[in-house]
C-alpha positions as CSV (number, residue, x, y, z in Angstrom):
1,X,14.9,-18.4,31.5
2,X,14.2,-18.6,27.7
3,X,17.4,-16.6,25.8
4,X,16.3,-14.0,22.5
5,X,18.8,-13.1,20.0
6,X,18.0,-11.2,16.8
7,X,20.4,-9.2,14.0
8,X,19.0,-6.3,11.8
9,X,21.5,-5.6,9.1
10,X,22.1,-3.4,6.1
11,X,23.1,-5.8,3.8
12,X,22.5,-9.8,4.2
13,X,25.0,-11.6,6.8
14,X,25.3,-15.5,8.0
15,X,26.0,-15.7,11.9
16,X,29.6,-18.1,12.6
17,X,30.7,-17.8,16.0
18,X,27.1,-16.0,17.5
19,X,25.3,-19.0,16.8
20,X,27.9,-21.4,18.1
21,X,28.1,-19.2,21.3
22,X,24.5,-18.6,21.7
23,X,23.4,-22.1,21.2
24,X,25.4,-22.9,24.0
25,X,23.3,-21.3,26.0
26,X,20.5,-24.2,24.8
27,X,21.0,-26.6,27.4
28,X,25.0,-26.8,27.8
29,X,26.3,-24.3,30.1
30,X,22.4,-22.6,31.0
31,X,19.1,-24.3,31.9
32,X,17.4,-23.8,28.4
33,X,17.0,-27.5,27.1
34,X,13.0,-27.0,26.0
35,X,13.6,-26.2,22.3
36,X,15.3,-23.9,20.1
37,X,14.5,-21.8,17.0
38,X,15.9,-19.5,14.2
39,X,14.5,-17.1,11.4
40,X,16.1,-16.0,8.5
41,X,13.7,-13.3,6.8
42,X,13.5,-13.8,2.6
43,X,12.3,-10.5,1.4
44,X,8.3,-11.2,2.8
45,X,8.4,-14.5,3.7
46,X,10.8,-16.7,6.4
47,X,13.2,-19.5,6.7
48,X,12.4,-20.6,10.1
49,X,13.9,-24.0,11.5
50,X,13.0,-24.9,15.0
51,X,13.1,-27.8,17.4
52,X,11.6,-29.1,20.5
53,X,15.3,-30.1,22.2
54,X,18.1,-29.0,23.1
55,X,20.6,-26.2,20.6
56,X,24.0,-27.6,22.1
57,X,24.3,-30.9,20.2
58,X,21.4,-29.9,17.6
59,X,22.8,-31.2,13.9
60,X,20.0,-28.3,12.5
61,X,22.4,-25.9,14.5
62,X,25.7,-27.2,12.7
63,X,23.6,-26.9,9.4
64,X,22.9,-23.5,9.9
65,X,26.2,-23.0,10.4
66,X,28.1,-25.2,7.4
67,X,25.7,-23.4,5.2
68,X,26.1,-20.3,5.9
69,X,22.2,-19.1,5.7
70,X,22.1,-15.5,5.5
71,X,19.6,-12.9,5.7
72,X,19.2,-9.0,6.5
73,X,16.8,-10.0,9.9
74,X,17.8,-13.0,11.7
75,X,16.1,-14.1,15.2
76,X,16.7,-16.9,17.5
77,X,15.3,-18.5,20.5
78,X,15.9,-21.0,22.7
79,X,13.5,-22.3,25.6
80,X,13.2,-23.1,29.3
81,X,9.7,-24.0,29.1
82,X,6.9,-22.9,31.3
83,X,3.6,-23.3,30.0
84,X,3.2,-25.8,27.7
85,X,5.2,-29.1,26.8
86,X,8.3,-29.2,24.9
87,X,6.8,-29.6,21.5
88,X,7.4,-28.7,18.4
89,X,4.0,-26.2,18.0
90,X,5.2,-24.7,21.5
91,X,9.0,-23.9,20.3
92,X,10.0,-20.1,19.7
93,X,10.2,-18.1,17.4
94,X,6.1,-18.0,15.9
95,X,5.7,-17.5,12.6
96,X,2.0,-16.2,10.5
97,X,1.2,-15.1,7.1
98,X,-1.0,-11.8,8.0
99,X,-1.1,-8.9,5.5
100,X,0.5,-10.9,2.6
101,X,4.2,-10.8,4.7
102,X,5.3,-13.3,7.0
103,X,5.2,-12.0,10.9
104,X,7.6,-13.3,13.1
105,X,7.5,-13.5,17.2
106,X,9.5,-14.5,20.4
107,X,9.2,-14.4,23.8
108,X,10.8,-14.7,26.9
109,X,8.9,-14.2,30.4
110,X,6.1,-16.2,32.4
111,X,2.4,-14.4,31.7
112,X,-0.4,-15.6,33.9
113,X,-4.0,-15.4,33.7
114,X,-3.3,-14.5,29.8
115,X,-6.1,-16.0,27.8
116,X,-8.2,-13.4,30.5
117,X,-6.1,-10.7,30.3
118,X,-5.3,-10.8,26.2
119,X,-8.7,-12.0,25.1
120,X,-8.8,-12.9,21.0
121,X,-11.2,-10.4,19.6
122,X,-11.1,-12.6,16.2
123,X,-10.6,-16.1,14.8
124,X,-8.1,-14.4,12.0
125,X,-5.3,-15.9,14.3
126,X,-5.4,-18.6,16.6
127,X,-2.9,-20.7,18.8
128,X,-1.5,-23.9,17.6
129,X,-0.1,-24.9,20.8
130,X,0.0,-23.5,24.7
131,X,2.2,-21.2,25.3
132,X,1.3,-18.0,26.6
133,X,3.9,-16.6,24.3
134,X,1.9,-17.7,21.3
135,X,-1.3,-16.6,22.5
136,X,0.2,-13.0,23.0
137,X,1.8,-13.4,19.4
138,X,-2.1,-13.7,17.9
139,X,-3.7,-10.9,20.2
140,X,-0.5,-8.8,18.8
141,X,-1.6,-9.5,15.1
142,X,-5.3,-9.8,15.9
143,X,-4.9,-6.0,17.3
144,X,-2.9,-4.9,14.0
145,X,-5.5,-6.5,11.7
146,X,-7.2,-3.0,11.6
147,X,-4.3,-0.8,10.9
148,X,-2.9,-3.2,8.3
149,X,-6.0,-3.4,6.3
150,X,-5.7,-1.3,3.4
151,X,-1.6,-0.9,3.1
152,X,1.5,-1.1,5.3
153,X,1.0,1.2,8.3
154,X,2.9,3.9,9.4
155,X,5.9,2.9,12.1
156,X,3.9,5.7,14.8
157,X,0.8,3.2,14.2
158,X,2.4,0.4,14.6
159,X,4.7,1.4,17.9
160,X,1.1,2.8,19.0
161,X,-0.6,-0.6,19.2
162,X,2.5,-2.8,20.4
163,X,3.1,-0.5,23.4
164,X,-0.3,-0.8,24.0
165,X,-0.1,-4.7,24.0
166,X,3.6,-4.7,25.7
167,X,1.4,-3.0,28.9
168,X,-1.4,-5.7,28.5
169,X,1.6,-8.3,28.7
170,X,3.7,-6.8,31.5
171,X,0.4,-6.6,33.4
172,X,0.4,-9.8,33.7
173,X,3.9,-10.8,34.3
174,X,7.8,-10.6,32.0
175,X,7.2,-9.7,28.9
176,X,10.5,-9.0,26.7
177,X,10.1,-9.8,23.0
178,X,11.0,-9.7,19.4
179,X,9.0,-9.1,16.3
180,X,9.3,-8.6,13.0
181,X,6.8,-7.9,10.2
182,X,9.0,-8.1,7.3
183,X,9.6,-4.6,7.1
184,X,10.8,-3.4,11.0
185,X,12.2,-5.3,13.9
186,X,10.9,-4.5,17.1
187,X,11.9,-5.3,20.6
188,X,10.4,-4.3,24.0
189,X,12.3,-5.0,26.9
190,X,10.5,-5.7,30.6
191,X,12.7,-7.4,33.3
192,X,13.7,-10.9,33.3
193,X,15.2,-14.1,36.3
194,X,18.9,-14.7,35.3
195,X,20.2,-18.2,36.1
196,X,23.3,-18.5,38.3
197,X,24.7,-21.8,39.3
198,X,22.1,-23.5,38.0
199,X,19.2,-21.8,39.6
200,X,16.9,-18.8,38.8
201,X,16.9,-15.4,40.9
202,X,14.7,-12.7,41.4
203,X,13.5,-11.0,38.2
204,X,15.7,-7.5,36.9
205,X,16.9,-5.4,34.4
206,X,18.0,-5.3,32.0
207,X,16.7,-7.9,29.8
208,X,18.2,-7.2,27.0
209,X,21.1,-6.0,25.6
210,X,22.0,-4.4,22.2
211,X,24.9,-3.7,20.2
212,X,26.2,-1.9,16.8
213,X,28.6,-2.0,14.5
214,X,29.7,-1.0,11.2
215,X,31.7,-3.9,9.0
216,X,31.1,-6.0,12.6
217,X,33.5,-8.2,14.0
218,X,34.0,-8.2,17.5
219,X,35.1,-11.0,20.3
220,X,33.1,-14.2,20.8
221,X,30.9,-12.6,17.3
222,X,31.5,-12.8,13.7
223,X,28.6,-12.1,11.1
224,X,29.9,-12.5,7.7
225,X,28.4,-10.8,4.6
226,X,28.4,-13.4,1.7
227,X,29.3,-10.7,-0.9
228,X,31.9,-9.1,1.3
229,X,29.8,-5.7,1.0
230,X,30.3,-3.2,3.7
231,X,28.0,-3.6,6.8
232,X,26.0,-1.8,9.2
233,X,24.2,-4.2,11.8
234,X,22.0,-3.9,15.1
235,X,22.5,-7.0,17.0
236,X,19.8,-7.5,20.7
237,X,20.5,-10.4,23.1
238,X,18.9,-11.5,26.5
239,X,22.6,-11.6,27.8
240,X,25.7,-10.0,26.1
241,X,27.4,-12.3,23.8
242,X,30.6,-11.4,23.7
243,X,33.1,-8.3,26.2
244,X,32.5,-5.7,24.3
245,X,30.1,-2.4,24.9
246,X,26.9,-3.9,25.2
247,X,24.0,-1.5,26.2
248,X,21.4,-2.6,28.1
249,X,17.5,-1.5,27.2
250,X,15.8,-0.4,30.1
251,X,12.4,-1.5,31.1
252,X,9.4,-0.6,28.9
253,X,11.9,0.6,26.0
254,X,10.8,-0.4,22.3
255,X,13.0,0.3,19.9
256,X,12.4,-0.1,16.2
257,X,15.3,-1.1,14.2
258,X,15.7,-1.2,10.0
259,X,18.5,-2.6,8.1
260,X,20.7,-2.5,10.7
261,X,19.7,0.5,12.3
262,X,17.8,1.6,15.1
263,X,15.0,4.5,13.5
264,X,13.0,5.0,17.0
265,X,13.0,4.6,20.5
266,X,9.7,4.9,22.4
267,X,9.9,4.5,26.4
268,X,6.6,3.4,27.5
269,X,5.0,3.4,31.4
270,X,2.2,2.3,33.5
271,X,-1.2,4.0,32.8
272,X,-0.8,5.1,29.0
């Protein structure tokens, strides 16, 4: 299945040996040769480089990495597609201007029937490609529209409307994501199929994992702060990325997480 990695941290950090090790995961040693993607948030907008093949021998990926890009809220995707060719407008992580910020979004799980079940009240944000990821990305923003209005919402109204979306979504199949409005990372974990020898078992938690560290540097992980400044960082995966304590989210957690630290944790059931 489709792999999400994302980092919240205090200060601005470039990812070394994480990227290396999680782009092997695009189409080397797992099954996720549909695409990959990465975004590094500027202040209100994004850098976000993406392609429709594989991570492992990507010369984007060795880029990222010789240049040392750095930001305070990095995300990353790579794809096993599902619905929707391997393209580039169907390649993770989404990206929209709404509100006057850039909104960021990835998925991994299978929704069916979605276009039914997550009906587009407005044309303020529409699909460029397939994916049922997508779609859910512009019902998401389509459902904040009201909220976001007048000025930035409060982080109780904005948990309020994505656990009411992350039900919609796990209503209708796996529905672990990432999402970042330029202010707060968010990630709601469902239950996910993990490949083993090259095939995909039974969907299970947990789907992903999270991690923190202050001035982090741990096996198979390095993030680097440019500066050299002192660091405080939140790091979420599909899969652990390295041996160390790794704590897995349970299904239908959200947490919220801030300059590289988590500020709320909402669990969220059936029939809310």
């Amino acid at each position: 299945m489709c792999e999400l990695f994302a980092v919240s941290s205090l200060n601005r950090v470039a990812v070394d040996y994480s990227l290396h090790e999680f782009s092997q995961h695009g189409g080397l040693s797992h099954l996720n040769k549909s695409g990959w993607g990465m975004s590094f948030q500027q202040d209100l907008d994004t850098l976000l480089i993406k392609e429709a093949m594989p991570a492992f021998d990507s010369a984007w990926v060795k880029f990222i990495h010789d240049q040392h890009l750095s930001s305070n809220c990095i995300m990353a995707h790579v794809r096993y597609a599902t619905k929707g060719e391997p393209i580039f407008e169907n390649t993770h992580p989404f990206k929209r201007e709404a509100f006057g910020r850039a909104h960021v979004f990835a998925h991994n799980g299978s929704l069916k029937a979605f276009e039914e079940a997550l009906p587009l009240r407005s044309t303020a944000f529409l699909p460029m490609g397939q994916t049922d990821s997508e779609h859910a990305f512009c019902y998401l923003l389509n459902e904040l529209s009201d909220v976001w209005e007048t000025s930035r919402p409060s982080l109780n109204q904005r948990l309020k409307i994505l656990a009411s979306v992350a039900l919609k979504m796990r209503a209708t199949g796996s529905a672990n994501f990432l999402y970042s409005d330029g202010d707060i990372l968010f990630a709601h974990a469902d239950k996910r199929r993990y490949d083993s020898e090259g095939t995909f078992g039974p969907n299970q938690s947990p789907a992903l994992h999270w991690i923190a560290r202050r001035d982090f540097k741990a096996s198979g992980i390095d993030l680097k702060s440019p500066n050299g400044q002192s660091q405080k960082a939140v790091l979420i995966a599909s899969v652990p990325l390295s041996k160390d304590d790794w704590q897995g989210l349970p299904r239908g957690t959200i947490i919220a997480i801030k300059s590289g630290r988590i500020i709320e944790q909402i669990s969220i059931e059936e029939g809310m």
